[in-house]
N, C-alpha and C positions, 0 to 999 in steps of 0.2 A: 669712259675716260680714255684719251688719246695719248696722255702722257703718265708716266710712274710717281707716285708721290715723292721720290726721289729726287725728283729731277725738278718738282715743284717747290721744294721745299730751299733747294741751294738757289732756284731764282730770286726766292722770297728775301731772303736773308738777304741777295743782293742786293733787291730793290729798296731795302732799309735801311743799310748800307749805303747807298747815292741819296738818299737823303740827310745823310750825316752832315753838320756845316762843318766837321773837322776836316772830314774828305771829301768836302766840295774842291778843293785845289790840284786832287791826287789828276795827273795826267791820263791816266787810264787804269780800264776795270776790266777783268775777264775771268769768266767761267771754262773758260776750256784750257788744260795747258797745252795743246799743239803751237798755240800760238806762241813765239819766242821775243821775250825781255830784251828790248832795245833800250838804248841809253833815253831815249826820249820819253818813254814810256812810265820813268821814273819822277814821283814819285807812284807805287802801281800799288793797287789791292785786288786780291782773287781769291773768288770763290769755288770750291773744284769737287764736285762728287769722284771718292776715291773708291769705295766698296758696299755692298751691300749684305748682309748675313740673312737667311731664314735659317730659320730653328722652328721646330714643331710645335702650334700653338693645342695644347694638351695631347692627344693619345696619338699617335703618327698614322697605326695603323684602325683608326676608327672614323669612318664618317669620309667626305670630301678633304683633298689637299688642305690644310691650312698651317701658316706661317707668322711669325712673330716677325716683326721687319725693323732691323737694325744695321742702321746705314750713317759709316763715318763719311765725315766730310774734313776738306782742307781749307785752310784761310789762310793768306801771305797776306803780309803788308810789308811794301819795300819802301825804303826812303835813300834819301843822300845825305850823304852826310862824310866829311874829315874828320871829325871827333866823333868817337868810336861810343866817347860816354854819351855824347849830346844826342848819338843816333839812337842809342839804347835806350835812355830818358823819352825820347819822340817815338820809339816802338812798343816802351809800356802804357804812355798815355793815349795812342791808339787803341790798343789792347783792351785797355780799359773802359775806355768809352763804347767801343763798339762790345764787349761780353756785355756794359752792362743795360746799353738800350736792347740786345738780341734778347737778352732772361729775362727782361721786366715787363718787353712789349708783349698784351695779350692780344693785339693785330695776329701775331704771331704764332704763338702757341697755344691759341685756340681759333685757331683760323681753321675752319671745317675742310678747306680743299687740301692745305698743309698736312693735316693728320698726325700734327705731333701729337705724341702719347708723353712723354718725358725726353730728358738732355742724362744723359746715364754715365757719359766721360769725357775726360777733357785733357791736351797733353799743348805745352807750349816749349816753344824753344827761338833762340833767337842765333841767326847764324851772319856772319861778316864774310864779304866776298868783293869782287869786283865785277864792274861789264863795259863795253866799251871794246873797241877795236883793238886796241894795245889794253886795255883791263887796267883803263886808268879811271875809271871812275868809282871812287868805295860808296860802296851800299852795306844797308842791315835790313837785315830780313826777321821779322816775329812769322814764326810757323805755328798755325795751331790746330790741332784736329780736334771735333767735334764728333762724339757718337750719340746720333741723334735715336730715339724707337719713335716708330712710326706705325706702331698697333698690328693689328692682325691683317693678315692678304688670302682670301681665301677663294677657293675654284671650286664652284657648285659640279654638279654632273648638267649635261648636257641633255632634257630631253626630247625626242624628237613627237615620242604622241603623247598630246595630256591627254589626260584621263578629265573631263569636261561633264558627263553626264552617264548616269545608270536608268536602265529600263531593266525595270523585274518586271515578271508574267508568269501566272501559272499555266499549267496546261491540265485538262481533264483526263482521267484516266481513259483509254480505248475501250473500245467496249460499252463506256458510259454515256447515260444523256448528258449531255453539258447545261441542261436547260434546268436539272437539277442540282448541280454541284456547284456553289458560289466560286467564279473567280477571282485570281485579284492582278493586276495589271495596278503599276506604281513606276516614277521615273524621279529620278532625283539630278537635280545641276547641280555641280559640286565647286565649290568657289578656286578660282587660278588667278593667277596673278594679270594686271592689264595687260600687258605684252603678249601673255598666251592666250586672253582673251582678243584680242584685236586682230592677232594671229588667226584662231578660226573663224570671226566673222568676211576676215577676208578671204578664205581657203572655199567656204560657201559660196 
């Protein structure tokens, strides 16, 4: 895997997201906030990985690294709007639409590459501002953070010889005829995974 499930998860949402016909109109969509809110750009919705938590998925100190993965995410939807109520009413019936196709699609949260485990928190908020050159244009902004678990992350050990095959053999005492003492010579292949397999057939 070349990318964090992090990072696959906040595209997911986006791509469910653009398919909404509510915000088929919205002018643009972004996952990154480097990028800066221009008047044109309104109405905007964004999806935005903010942090990530591991916490120890049972004894810390027993066994390989392993991690519980709990990763908030941020959602805007901005609009325009001069009436402050009419903006407000247009940022809960977003809100609404979109919690309620994200919780109910199992596209989603049981999408095997996504790795949701559970949706654990939720925090919204709607903020009024302006943008524009002179800061004449009013917007509302719905803010909502999602703390998504995304199950366990865990880091095996690295090893460098498998252990592939045992060859036991006895040896006859010195001194002895070997012609009369039975020996015993026995090998055993011991099962690895295909990778390490494939590994020594290629090393041979």
């Amino acid at each position: 895997m070349t990318r964090s499930y992090a990072l696959i998860v906040r595209d997911e949402i986006m791509a469910r997201i653009k398919t909404m016909p509510f915000f088929a109109p919205f002018a643009k969509f972004g996952t990154n906030k480097m990028e800066q809110l221009q008047p044109e750009h309104v109405p905007f919705v964004g999806v935005y990985f903010i942090s990530e938590d591991l916490t120890p998925d049972g004894d810390a100190d027993t066994g390989e690294p392993r991690f519980r993965s709990s990763v908030l995410y941020g959602l805007s939807i901005i609009v325009q709007n001069n009436d402050g109520n009419e903006a407000e009413d247009k940022l809960d019936e977003a809100w609404m639409l979109l919690t309620d196709r994200l919780f109910t699609d199992p596209s989603l949260y049981l999408n095997k590459t996504a790795q949701i485990q559970s949706y654990t928190r939720g925090n919204r908020t709607h903020q009024f501002g302006s943008v524009g050159a002179e800061n004449s244009i009013p917007i509302a902004e719905c803010r909502f953070t999602l703390t998504i678990d995304l199950g366990t992350i865990d880091f095996p050990p690295v090893v460098d010889n498998v252990l592939a095959k045992v060859h036991f053999e006895t040896r006859y005492p010195g001194g002895a005829d070997p012609n009369q003492i039975q020996q015993v010579i026995a090998e055993w292949d011991l099962p690895v995974t295909k990778e390490k397999a494939d590994e020594s057939v290629s090393e041979e």
